[in-house]
C-alpha positions as a printed NumPy array, in Angstrom:
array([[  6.022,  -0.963,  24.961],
       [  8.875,   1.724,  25.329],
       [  8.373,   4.552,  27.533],
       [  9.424,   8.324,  27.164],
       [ 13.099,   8.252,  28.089],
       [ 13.718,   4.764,  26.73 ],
       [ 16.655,   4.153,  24.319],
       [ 16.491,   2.028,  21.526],
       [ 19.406,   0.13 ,  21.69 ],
       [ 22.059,  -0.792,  19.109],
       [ 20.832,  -4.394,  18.71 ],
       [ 17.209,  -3.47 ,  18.326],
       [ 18.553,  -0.642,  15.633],
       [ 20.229,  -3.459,  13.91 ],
       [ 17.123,  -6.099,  13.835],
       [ 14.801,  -3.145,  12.716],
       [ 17.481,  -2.504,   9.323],
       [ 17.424,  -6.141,   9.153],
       [ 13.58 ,  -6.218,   9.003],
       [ 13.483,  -3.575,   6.625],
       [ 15.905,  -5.035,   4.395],
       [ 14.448,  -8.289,   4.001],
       [ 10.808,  -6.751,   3.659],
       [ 12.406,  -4.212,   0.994],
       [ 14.159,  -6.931,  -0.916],
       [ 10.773,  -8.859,  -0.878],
       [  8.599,  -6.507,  -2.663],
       [ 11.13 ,  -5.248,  -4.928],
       [ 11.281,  -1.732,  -3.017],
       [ 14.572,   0.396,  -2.856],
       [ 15.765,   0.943,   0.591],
       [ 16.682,   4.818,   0.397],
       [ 13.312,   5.295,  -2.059],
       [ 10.137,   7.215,  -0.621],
       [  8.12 ,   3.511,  -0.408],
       [ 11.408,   2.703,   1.028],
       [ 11.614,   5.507,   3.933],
       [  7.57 ,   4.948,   4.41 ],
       [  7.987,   1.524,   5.432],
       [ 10.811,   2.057,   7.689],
       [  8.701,   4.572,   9.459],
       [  5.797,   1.608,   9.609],
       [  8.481,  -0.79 ,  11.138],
       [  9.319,   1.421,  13.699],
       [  6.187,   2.842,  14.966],
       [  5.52 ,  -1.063,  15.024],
       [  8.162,  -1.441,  17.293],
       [  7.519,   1.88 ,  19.563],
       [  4.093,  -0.137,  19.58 ],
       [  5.624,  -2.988,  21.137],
       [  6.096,  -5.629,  18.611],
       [  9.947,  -5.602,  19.354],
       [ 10.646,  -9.449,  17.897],
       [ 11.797,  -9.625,  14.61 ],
       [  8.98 , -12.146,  13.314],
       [  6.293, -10.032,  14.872],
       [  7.817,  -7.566,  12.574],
       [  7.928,  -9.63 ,   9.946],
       [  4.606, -11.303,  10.175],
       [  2.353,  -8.247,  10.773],
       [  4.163,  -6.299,   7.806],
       [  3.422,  -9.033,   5.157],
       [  0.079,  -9.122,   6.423],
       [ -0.886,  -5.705,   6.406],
       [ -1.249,  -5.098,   2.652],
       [  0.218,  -2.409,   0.524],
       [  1.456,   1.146,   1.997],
       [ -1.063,   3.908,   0.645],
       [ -0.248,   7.254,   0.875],
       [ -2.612,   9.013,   3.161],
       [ -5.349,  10.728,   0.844],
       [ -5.291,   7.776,  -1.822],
       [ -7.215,   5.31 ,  -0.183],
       [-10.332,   5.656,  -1.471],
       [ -9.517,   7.306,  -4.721],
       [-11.593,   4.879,  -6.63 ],
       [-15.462,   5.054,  -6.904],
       [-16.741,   2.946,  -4.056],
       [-19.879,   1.796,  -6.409],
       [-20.703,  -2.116,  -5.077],
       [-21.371,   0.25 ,  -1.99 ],
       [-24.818,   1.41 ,  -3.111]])
């Protein structure tokens, strides 16, 4: 986990672009687009978080499901919930 004060390093900059590129690439998302600049934010609250490996990364991305905008979650009639 980092710390207040802690630097993120050049390296770790460079494995985090790497992340997001390959995650980007995978679901067809543009790297400068809003989905884009969303998961980079994901990735690196991740890594603030302490998953600081790149397959950590990787894994618990692919695994998390689709990025909703806050607010649109539950936009759909939750009706097998009776």
């Amino acid at each position: 986990m980092l710390y207040p004060g802690h630097v993120v390093m050049d390296d770790e900059l460079a494995m985090l672009a790497g992340v997001h590129k390959t995650l980007c690439q995978e679901r067809g998302i543009a790297l400068d687009s809003v989905r884009g600049q969303r998961l980079a934010a994901h990735l690196f609250k991740m890594f603030l978080n302490g998953l600081t490996e790149q397959e950590e990364l990787l894994h618990a991305a692919r695994n998390r499901g689709p990025l909703v905008p806050p607010g649109q979650a539950f936009q759909q009639p939750l009706s097998t919930w009776s």
